[in-house]
N, C-alpha and C positions, 0 to 999 in steps of 0.2 A: 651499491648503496648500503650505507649500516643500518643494522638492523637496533633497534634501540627497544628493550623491553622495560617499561616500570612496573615494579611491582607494586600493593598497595606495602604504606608502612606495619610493619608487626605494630604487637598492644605497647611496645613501650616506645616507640614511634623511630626505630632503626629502621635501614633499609640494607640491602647487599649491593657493594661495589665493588665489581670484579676484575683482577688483574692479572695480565698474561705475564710468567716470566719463565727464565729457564730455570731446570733443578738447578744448576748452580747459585742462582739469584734469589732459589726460597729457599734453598740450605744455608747462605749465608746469612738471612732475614732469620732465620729459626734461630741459628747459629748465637746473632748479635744480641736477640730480644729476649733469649732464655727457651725454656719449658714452659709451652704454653703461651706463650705471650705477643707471641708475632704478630696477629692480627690488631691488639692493641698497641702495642708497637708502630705498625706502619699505619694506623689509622691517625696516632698522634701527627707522626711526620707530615702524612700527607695535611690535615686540617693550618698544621703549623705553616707550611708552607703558601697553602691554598690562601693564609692572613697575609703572610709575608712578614712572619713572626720569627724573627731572624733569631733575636736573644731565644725564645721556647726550644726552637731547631739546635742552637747552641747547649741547652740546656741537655735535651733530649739524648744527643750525641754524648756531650760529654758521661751521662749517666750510662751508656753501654758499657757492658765488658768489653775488651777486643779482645779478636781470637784471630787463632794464625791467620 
């Protein structure tokens, strides 16, 4: 059975949603979103998604660096 913990929200009313992945999947996440920026990086993605905000996801992407 999973285990599901809520936290209350902090004062500005975020919460933490956390994700399992491998090093290779958050060095290429840090890799693509810059210094710093990963976590808003993949919060946009996911939200965009979670819409079904195809054109934002489009947006989002095209605004990456690529790296090898």
């Amino acid at each position: 059975m999973l285990n599901i913990v809520h936290s209350p929200p902090a004062e500005d009313g975020l919460v933490v949603f956390a994700l399992r992945m491998t090093l290779d999947e958050r060095t290429r996440l840090h890799e693509t979103a810059g210094p710093a920026k990963a976590s808003r990086f993949a919060r946009m993605i996911l939200i965009a998604a979670a819409n079904r905000d195809v054109d934002r996801l489009r947006e989002i992407v095209e605004a990456t660096t690529p790296t090898a």
